[in-house]
Structures are given as structure tokens and as C-alpha cells.
C-alpha positions in Angstrom: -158.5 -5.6 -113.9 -158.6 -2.1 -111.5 -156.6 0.6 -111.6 -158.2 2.3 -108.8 -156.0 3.8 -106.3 -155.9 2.4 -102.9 -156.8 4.6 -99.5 -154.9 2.3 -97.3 -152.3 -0.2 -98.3 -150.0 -2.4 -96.0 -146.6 -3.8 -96.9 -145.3 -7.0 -95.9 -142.2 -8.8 -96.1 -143.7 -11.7 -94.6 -146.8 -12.2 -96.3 -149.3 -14.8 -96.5 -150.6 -17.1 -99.5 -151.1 -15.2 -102.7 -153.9 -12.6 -102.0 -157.2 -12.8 -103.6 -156.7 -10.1 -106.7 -159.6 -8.2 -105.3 -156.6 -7.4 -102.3 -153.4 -7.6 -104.3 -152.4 -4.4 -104.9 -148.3 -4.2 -105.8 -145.3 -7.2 -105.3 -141.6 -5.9 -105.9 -138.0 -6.6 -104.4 -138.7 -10.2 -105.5 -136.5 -12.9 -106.7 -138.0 -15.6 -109.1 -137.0 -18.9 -111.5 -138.7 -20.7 -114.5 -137.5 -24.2 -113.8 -139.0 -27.2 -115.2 -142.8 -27.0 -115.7 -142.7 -24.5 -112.7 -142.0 -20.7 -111.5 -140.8 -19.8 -108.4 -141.0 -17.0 -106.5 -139.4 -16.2 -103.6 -138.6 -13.1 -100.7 -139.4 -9.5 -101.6 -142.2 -7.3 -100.5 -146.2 -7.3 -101.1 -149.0 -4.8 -100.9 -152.4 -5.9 -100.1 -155.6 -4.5 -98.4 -155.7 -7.4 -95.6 -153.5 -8.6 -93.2 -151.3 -11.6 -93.0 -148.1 -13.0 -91.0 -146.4 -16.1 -92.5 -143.7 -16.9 -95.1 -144.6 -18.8 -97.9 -143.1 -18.9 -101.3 -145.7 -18.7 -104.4 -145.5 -21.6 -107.3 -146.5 -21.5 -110.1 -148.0 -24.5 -112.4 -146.4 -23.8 -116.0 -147.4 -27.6 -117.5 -151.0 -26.3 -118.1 -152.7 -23.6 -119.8 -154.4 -20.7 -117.9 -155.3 -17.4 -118.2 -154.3 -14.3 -115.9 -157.5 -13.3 -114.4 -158.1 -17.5 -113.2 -154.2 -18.4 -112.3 -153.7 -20.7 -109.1 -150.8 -20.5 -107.1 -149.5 -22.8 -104.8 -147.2 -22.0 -102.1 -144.3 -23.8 -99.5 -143.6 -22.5 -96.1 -140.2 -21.8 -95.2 -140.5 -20.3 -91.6 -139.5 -24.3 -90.5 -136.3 -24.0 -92.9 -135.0 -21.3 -90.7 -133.9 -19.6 -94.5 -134.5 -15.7 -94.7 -137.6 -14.1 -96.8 -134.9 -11.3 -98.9 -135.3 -8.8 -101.0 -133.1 -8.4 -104.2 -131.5 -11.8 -104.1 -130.7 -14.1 -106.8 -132.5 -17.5 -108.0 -130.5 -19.8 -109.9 -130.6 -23.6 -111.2 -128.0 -26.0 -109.9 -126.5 -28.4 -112.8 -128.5 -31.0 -112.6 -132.1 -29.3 -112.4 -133.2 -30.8 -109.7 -132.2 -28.1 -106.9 -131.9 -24.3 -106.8 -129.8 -22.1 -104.7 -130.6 -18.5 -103.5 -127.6 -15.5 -103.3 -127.2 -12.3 -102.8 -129.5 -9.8 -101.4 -130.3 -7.9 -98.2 -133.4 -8.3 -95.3 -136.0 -5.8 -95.4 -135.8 -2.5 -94.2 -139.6 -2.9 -92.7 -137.4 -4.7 -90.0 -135.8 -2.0 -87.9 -133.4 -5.1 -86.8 -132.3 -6.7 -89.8 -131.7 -10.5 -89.9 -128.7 -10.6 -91.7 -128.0 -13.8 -94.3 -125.2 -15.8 -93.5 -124.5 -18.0 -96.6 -126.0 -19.6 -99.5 -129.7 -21.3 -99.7 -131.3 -24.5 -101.3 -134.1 -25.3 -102.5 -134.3 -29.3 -103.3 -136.8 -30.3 -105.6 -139.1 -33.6 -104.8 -141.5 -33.4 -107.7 -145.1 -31.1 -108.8 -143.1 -28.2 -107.9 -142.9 -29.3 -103.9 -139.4 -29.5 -102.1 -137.8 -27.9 -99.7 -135.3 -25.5 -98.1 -131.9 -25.9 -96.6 -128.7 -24.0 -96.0 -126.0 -24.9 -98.4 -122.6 -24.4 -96.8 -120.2 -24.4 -99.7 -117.4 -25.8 -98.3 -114.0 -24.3 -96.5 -111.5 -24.7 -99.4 -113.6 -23.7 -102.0 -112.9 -19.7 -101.8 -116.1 -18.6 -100.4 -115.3 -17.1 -97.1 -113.3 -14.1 -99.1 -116.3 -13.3 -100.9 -118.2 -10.6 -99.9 -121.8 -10.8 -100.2 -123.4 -8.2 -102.4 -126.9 -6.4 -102.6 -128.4 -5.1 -105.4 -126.3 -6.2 -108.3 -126.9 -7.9 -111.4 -126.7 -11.5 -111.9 -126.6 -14.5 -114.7 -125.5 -18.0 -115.4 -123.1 -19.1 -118.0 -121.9 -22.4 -118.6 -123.2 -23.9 -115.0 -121.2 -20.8 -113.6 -123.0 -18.4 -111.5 -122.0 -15.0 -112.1 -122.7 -11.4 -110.0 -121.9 -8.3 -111.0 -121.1 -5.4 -109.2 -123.9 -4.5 -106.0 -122.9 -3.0 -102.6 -122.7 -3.5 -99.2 -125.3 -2.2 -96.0 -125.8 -2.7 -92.8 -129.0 -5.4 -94.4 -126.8 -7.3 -97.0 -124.7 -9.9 -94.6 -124.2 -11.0 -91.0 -120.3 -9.1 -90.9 -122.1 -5.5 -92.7 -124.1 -5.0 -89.5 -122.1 -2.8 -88.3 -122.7 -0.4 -91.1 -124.1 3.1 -89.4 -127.7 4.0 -90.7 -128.2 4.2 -94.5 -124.5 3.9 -95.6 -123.4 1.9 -98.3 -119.9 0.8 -100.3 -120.1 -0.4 -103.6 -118.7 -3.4 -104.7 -116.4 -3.6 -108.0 -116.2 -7.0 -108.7 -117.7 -9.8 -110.5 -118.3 -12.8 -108.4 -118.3 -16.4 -110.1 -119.5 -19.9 -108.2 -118.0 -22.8 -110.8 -120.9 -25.5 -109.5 -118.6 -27.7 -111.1 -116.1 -27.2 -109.0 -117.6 -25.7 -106.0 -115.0 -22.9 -106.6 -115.6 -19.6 -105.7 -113.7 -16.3 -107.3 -113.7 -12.5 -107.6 -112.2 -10.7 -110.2 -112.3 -6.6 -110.9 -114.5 -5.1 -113.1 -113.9 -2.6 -115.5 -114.6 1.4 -113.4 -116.9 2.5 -116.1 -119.5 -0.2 -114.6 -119.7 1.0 -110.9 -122.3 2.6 -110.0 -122.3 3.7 -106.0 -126.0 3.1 -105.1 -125.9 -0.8 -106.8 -126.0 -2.0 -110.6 -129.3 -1.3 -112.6 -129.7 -1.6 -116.6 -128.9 -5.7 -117.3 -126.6 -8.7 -117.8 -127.2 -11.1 -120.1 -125.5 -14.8 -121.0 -125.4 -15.2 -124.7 -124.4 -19.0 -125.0 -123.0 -20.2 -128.3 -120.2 -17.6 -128.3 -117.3 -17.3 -127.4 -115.4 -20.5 -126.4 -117.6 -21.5 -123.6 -120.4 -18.3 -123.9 -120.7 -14.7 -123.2 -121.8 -12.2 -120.5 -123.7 -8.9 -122.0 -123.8 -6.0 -119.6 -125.0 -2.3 -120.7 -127.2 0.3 -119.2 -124.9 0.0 -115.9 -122.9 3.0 -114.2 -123.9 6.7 -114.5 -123.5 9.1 -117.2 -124.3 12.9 -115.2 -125.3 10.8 -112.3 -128.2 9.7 -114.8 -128.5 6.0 -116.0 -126.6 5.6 -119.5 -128.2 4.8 -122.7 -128.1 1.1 -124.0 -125.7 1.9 -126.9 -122.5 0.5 -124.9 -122.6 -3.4 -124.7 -119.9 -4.6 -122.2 -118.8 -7.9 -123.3 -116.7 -10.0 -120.4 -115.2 -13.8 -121.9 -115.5 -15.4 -118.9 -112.9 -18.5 -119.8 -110.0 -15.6 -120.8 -111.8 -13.6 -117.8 -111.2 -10.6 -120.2 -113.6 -7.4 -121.0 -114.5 -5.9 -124.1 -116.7 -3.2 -125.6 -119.1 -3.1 -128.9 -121.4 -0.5 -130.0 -125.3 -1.1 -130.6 -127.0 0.4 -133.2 -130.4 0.3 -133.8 -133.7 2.2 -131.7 -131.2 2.2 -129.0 -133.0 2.6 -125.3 -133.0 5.3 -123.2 -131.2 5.0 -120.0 -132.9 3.1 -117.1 -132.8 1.4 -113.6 -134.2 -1.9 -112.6 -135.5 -3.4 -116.0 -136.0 -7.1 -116.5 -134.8 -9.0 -119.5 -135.0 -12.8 -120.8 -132.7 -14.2 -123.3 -133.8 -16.4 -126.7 -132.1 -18.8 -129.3 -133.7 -17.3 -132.4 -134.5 -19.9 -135.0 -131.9 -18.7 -137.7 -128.5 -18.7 -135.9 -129.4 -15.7 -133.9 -129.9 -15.0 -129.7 -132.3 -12.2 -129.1 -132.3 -10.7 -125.6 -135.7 -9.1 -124.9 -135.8 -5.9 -122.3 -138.9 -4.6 -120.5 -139.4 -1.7 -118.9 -137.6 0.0 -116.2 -137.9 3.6 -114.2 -135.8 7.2 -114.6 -136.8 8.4 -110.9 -133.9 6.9 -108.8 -134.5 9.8 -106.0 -138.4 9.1 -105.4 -140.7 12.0 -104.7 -143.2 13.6 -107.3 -142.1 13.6 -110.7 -142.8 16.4 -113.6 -145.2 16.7 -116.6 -141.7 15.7 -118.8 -140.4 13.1 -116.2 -143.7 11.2 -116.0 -144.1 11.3 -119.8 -140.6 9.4 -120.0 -141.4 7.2 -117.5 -145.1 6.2 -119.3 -141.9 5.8 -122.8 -140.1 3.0 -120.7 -143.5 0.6 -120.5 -141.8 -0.9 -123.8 -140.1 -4.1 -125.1 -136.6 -4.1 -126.7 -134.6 -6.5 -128.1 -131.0 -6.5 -128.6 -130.3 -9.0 -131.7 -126.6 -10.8 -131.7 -125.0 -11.1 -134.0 -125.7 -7.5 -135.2 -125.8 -5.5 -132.1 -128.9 -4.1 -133.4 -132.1 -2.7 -131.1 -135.7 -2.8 -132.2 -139.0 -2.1 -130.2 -141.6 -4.0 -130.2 -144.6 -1.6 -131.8 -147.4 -1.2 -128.9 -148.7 1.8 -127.1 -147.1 2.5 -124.1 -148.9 2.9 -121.0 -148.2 1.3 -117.8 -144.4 1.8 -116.5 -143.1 -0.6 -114.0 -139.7 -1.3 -112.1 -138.3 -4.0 -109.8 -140.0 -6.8 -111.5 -139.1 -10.0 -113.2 -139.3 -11.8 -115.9 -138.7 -15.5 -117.3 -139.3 -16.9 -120.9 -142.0 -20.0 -120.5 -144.0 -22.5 -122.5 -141.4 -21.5 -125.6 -142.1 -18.1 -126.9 -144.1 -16.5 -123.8 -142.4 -13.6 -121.3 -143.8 -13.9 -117.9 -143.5 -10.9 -116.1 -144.2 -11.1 -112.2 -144.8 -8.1 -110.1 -143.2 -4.3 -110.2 -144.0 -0.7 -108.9 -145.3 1.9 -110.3 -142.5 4.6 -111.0 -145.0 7.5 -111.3 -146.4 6.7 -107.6 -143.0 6.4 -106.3 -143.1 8.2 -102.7 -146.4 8.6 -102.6 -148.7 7.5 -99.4 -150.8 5.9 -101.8 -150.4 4.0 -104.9 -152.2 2.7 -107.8 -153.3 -1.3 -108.1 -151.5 -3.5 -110.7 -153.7 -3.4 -113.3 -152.8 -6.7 -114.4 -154.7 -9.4 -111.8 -152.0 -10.8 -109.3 -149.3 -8.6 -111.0 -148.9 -11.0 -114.1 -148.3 -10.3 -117.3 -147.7 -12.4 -120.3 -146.1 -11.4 -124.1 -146.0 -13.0 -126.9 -141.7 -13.0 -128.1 -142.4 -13.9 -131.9 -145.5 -11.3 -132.5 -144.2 -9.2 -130.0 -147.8 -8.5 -128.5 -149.4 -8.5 -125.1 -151.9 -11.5 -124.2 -154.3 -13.1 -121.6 -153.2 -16.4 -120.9 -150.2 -18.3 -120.8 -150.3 -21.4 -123.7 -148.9 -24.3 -122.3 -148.5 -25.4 -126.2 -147.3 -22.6 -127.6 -145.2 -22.9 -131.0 -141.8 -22.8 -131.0 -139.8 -19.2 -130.9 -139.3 -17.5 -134.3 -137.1 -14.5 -134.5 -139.7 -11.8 -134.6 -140.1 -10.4 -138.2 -138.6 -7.5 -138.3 -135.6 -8.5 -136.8 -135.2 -10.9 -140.3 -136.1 -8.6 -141.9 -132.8 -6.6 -141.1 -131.0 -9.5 -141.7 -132.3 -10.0 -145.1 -131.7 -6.4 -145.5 -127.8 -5.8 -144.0 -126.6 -8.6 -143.3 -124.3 -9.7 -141.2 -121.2 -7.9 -143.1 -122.7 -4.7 -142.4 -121.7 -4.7 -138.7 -119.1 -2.9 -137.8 -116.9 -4.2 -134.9 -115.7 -2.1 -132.2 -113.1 -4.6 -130.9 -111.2 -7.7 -133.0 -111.7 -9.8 -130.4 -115.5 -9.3 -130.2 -115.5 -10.1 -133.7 -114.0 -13.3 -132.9 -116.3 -14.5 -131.3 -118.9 -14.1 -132.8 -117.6 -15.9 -135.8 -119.6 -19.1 -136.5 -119.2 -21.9 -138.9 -121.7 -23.6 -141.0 -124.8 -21.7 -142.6 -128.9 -20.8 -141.0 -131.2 -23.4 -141.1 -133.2 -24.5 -144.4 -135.7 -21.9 -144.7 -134.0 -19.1 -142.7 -134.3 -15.2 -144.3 -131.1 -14.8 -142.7 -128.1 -14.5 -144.9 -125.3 -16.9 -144.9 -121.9 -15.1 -144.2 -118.4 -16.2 -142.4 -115.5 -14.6 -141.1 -113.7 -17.4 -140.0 -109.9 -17.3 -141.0 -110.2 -20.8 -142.9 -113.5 -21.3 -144.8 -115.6 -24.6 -142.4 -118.2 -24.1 -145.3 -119.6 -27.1 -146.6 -119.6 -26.5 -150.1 -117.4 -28.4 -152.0 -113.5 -27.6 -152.7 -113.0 -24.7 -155.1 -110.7 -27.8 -157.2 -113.7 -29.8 -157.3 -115.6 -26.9 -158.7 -112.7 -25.7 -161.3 -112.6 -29.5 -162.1 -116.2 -30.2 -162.8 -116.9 -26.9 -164.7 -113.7 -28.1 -167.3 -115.1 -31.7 -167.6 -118.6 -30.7 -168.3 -117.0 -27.7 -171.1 -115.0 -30.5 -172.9 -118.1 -33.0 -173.1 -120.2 -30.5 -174.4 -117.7 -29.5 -177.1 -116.8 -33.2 -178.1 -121.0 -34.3 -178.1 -121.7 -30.6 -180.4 -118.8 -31.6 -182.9 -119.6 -35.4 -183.3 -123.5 -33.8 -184.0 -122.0 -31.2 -186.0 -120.1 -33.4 -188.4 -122.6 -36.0 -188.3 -125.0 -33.7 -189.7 -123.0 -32.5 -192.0 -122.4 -36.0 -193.4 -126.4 -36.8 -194.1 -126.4 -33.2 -196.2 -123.7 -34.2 -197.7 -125.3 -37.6 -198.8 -128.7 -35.7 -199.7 -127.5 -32.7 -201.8 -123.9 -33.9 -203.0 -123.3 -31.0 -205.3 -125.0 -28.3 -203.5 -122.4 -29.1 -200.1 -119.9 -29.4 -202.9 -120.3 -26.0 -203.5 -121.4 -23.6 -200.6 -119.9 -25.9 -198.1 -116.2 -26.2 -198.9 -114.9 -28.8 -196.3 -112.1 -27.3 -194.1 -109.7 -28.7 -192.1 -110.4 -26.2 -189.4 -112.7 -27.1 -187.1 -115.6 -25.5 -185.9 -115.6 -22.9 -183.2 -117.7 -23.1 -180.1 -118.5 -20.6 -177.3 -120.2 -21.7 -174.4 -122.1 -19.0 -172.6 -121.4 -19.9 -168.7 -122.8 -17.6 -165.8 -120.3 -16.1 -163.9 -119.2 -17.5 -160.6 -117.7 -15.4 -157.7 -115.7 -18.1 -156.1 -116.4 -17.9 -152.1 -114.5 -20.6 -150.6 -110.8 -21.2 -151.6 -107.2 -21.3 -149.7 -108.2 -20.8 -146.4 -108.7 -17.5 -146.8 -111.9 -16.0 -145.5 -114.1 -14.5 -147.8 -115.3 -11.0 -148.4 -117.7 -8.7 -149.8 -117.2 -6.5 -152.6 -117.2 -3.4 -150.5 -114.5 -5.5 -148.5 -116.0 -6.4 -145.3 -115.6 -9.8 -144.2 -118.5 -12.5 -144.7 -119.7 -14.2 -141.5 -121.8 -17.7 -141.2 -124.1 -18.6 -138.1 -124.6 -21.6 -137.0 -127.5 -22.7 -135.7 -126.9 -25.9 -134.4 -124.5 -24.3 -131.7 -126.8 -22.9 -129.8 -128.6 -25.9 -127.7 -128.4 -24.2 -124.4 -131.7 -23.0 -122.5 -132.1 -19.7 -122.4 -130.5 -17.8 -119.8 -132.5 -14.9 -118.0 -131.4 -12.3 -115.4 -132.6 -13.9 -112.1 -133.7 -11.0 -109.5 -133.6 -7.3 -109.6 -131.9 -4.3 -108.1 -134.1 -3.1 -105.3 -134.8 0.5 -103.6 -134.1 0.6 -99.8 -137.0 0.9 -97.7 -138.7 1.9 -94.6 -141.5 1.5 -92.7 -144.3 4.1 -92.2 -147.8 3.4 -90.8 -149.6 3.7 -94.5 -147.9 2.4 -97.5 -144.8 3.7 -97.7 -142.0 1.9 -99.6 -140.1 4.7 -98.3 -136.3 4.3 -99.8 -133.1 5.8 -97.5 -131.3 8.5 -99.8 -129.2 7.4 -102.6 
């Protein structure tokens, strides 16, 4: 793998099959999809050393093993299609798995003419990963045409509903915004949903604390299992001194109820940054991880200084927000290589793939600095949370990393402390972890689904079992009395007076705290409520952010990248 800087780089929107890695040099603006045993990637923008003219969109073959440095791609043409190579768009399965459709985004600013899109894309699958491309018109009664089009937002699925947040408008981002003068933009403050169900279209406000002018960066997450029909997880998204915010404010929008909601994190919270990628995992004890990597702090380009490129080199780091608690942890590894405008998809169960991303410490630069991984690929391990080679097609199953369990084993659910009732709510599960889970079992449900028995059963059986121990010790009480009575007649006679009192008995029981009862939830001694996950809830696929917030561009004769004011 080189790091070596390149004298003369080219940038193409329409590039040709994956370079050789001796030529790659940077890929960004993309959009990408782990679907079935393959990954898609699709639009965006390419450095390389050689030239190249058509539009193809790379595969890759997930169903076997292979390691970075000896990965093959494939690739299928879409210049026949007539459907637009775009930067910053969205990927994102259709209900059934065997299609995807493309959203959102804007045409490259290498074009001084910008071929505006017009609708939504699909992609129909026809098996090994082949298919092809068509425009998907979604119908005149289903609400589309009074949706506006974003660019650069942030997007996710939930519950076969598609979902973009916030993003803006340019002259790039849709056939009736090409009338937009120059570099001007409008943000959008909305959040856009497609129910594929339905076909139906809708777009609802979003709360003001989320808009950010220049497009949405930090992430939005699904978190299925809660709520009545899942959850969308925003944070890291507006300004805060014009400066991206910290991660310690989780936006929480219900998407059933259509409501908003806010909940502290606590934890090694993340500093503020723009254009990370992040991929979302059932844990294996009744918890959903959502993993976060990487990310820039130089939204206005040019050279950076000795403090600004040392927080840069901080954000090459992996994070992971654990739900129930709201709790942050980084993964321990030394940082070194910063990247933005990537993106990332959990494959083969416990791997992160990340594809492509810039530099942020070259950003504006007439140079920049090769990938150092081969064909900007990188791979992680979730449950050791370390960095490896090759991608294992038959990886073990994901395991909540340790130390995340370890928090559990050591807080607890209980010790969480809600910023909102409602939030609260749902996260409330029934049932307990799975056998051999270190996390504890709690609930805060308002009537007890526990499946112990009844607390009458228990009363019952602890006063049945009391009386037929004292009946079986006085029948062997007086029945040996009896035989020393019949042995040593006189000496019983004497020190044993009989009495018609009977014996006395204690019965030294452990004490039980009684959990389950009248329906009334059950609490803690320090009086927070108790709180039981339930695994078996969570049998959706993960859910990743599809896409990335992109930097404008323009064209110069060397590489250039060169992004419009913000």
C-alpha cells in the first residue's frame, strides 16, 4: 500500500472500470449498498493517474473470501440506461430484495452544464450481482411531485420506509433548481419519507435545531426493535458557533407518531464532525450498537494548522453508540489516517466495509496523497474492534464487543437516566437477554411480561414446602424420642419429662426480594426503574446510512476537488 503523494492526478465523474491500485489514487461523493452477497457502488468522483471516459458502476463479490490487496471488481454500464452518474445520492433496498432504487443527490460540478436528475432510479437485480437500470416513475397520486428533491442530506430506512433528512437545494440537485444563480443554495427543513408499501410519498418539518444551511453532516441511524414500528437516531447535525456539534445530543424522531424527541449520551462522547459514515448492529444480548467512523473538522478547505490537523489525524477513530444506554465507547487503536465522504456497510456478519474517502489534511491542495489502503478499501473487525486484511466470507456471528458488556454488567440498564418519558418508553422491552448474556436483566414496563412465575405461586410453594418440613421433623422427632424411650426407660423418665407442648422449629430461609407482583413495575433500591431487553425482537437486518454529504466541486486543470464557498 503507497502513501506517496501524486504530481498529477485527474478527476473523473465518469470513470472507467476500477483502476489498477498502482493508478487509484482517491474515490469520494459516492453512493454504495451491501445487498445480498454483493456491494454496490455507484456515481461519485475518482482520482486516478490514467485516463478513462465511460460509466460503469463497480460490484463487488461478498459470497467469497478475499483480501484487500487481490479484490476483483466487476462492473455494469449504465450510459445505455440513460440514468445519471451523481454525487451524494442515496442507495436503498426495495421490499422484496430483489431491486434497488437511487434518490437524492446532485451532478457533478466537473460539468460546467449540469444534467439535472429528474426522478427516482432502479436498479433490477437478475442474479451474480448483474441487472440493470431503469427510471422508476412513482406514480401521479402518490405525493411525489410536491417533493422537493434534496442534495446532501442524510438518509436511512425504517420499516420498508425510506427516510431523508434535511439537505438543500442548487442549481445541480434537480431539473426545476437550474435556475439557481452560481453557487447558491437553500436548505431544506424537512424529512422526506417514501412508504414502498404504499408508494406514498410525504414531508414533514423537522425540528430548527437540525438545519444546517450548507446540507446535513454527523449521522442518522434506524434502530429497529423500538419503538412501535423502529426508530430514527440523528446527532452530530446543525451548527453549534458555525462549528459541527458534539455527539452528546441524540435526536430521536417515532416515525409512526411522526413525533421528535431528545436523549442525552454519555460516555467518550465524539467530537463534532462532517461527513462520517456509520453502520448499525443487533448486538447479541438485547442490544443495537451503531458503529461511527471517521469524519473531517475543515468544512471551508484550504491549509489547515499544527492544532487543526492534529484533530483531524483524532477523528480516524471508531465509535459506537450502545442503545439501550446511550452510552459512547472507542474502539482502542492508534489513529492515523483521517478520511471524509466515504461509506460504509456491515458484511459477512461482523465486518465494516469502508469504500473510498478524502483526505481532510490535503483538502484544497493541487496535490493529494494516495489511499493507502489498495482500491480505497478498508475492512474492521465489529466484535474485536480491530483493523484487518481481508474480508471473511465465514466470519462468526456479531458479539457485542467487550467492553460494551462490560458496562452493562457494571451499570446496568437502571443507571440510565432518561431525558424524555417518552424515549423511555420505548425503549422498554419485555422478556430477559439470551442464556449466556453478561447483560443484566431489568424492565420498566408498567405490567411485569416477565416469565417467572406469579408472585402467588411463589408465596404458595414457599408455605407448602415450610409446613412439610415441620410435619416430616416432628414425626422424626417424636419417633426418635419413642426408641430412647424404649432403650433407657428410666433415664427419659427423668431428664426427659414429656410435655404437651410441642417442639419449636425455625427454618432458616434466604431472603427473597419479590420482583414481579401487581402489575406494578419493578424498581431498584436506589429507586430507578428496572428494564428487560429482549432479544428476540430484534430480527431486522441491519440498517446503515446509505451515501454521504458531499463538498461542491469544480474543475481545475490538475486535481482540484475545488468546493464553491460554504
Amino acid at each position: 500500500m503507497s502513501s506517496d503523494k501524486s504530481d498529477y492526478v485527474d478527476i473523473y465523474h465518469e470513470f472507467p472500470d476500477q483502476p489498477a491500485p498502482q493508478d487509484f489514487v482517491r474515490r469520494s461523493n459516492h453512493a454504495s449498498l451491501a445487498m445480498g452477497d454483493y456491494v454496490y457502488i455507484d456515481g461519485g468522483e475518482i482520482a486516478m493517474l490514467v485516463d478513462g471516459e465511460t460509466t460503469n458502476m463497480p460490484i463487488i463479490d461478498m459470497s467469497k473470501s478475499w483480501s484487500i490487496d487481490d479484490v476483483k471488481f466487476k462492473s455494469i454500464n449504465k450510459t445505455s440506461s440513460g440514468v445519471l452518474n451523481l454525487n451524494d445520492g442515496f442507495l436503498f433496498p426495495a421490499p422484496d430484495n430483489q431491486s434497488f432504487f437511487q434518490f437524492g443527490g446532485e451532478s457533478t460540478w466537473l460539468l460546467y452544464t449540469p444534467r439535472n436528475p429528474t426522478s427516482v432510479s432502479q436498479f433490477t437485480i437478475t442474479g451474480g450481482g448483474n441487472g440493470s437500470w431503469s427510471d422508476f416513475q412513482p406514480g401521479s397520486t402518490s405525493g411525489f411531485e410536491h417533493i422537493t428533491r434534496p442534495s446532501r442530506a442524510l438518509a436511512a430506512t425504517v420499516d420498508k420506509t425510506f427516510f431523508i433528512l434535511g439537505g438543500l437545494l442548487n442549481s445541480h440537485s434537480a431539473e426545476d433548481t437550474a435556475n439557481i444563480q452560481g453557487l447558491e443554495s437553500h436548505p431544506l427543513k424537512g424529512i422526506v419519507a417514501w412508504n414502498m408499501t404504499t408508494g406514498r410519498w410525504t414531508n414533514d418539518s423537522m425540528p430548527s435545531h437540525l438545519v444546517r444551511p450548507n446540507g446535513l453532516n454527523g449521522m442518522l441511524n434506524s434502530a429497529p426493535g423500538f419503538g412501535l414500528a423502529g426508530l430514527l437516531l440523528a446527532a452530530g447535525t446543525g451548527t453549534v458557533n458555525d462549528e459541527a456539534p458534539i455527539f452528546d445530543n441524540i435526536t430521536v424522531y417515532e416515525p409512526v407518531g411522526k413525533t421528535w424527541h431528545y436523549q442525552s449520551a454519555t460516555g467518550d462522547i465524539p467530537a463534532g464532525r462532517n461527513r462520517p459514515c456509520t453502520v448499525g448492529v443487533q448486538g447479541d444480548n438485547g442490544t443495537y450498537e451503531i458503529f461511527m467512523y471517521a469524519g473531517e473538522q475543515n468544512q471551508g478547505g484550504g491549509k489547515l494548522l499544527y492544532n487543526q490537523v492534529q484533530e483531524n489525524v483524532q477523528l480516524d477513530a471508531v465509535y459506537i453508540l450502545s442503545l439501550p444506554a446511550f452510552a459512547w465507547f472507542r474502539a482502542d487503536y492508534y489513529a492515523a489516517h483521517p478520511r471524509y465522504m466515504h461509506t460504509c456497510h456491515v458484511v459477512g456478519n461482523r465486518q465494516m466495509l469502508t469504500i473510498g474517502g478524502l483526505n481532510p489534511l490535503d483538502a484544497g491542495k493541487d496535490t493529494m496523497e494516495k489511499d493507502h489502503q489498495t482500491n480505497g478499501l478498508g475492512l474492521f473487525d465489529l466484535t474485536n474492534l480491530t483493523w484487518i486484511d481481508g474480508y471473511d466470507a465465514d466470519a462468526a456471528p456479531y458479539q457485542t464487543p467487550q467492553i460494551i458488556k462490560d458496562w452493562y454488567r457494571e451499570n446496568g440498564t437502571a443507571s440510565v437516566q432518561w431525558n424524555d418519558d417518552a424515549v423511555r418508553d420505548f425503549f422498554r422491552q419485555s422478556g430477559s437477554p439470551k442464556p449466556g448474556s453478561t447483560l443484566p436483566a431489568t424492565n420498566t414496563s408498567g405490567v411485569n411480561k416477565s416469565t417467572s412465575p406469579p408472585i402467588g405461586a411463589i408465596a404458595g410453594g414457599v408455605v407448602g414446602g415450610l409446613a412439610a418440613i415441620c410435619i416430616l421433623a416432628t414425626l422424626l422427632f417424636w419417633s426418635l424420642r419413642r426408641r430412647r424411650r424404649n432403650q433407657h426407660p428410666g433415664l427419659h423418665a427423668q431428664e426427659l419429662p414429656d410435655s404437651s407442648e410441642p417442639p419449636k422449629f425455625e427454618l432458616l430461609v434466604p431472603e427473597r426480594r419479590h420482583e414481579a407482583g401487581d402489575g406494578r413495575p419493578a424498581w431498584e433500591m436506589d429507586g430507578s426503574q428496572k428494564m428487560e431487553l429482549d432479544a428476540g425482537r430484534y430480527d431486522k437486518k441491519p440498517v446503515e446510512l446509505m451515501g454521504q454529504e458531499a463538498v461542491a466541486e469544480m474543475p481545475e486543470k490538475k486535481w482540484g476537488w475545488s468546493r464553491p464557498p460554504t
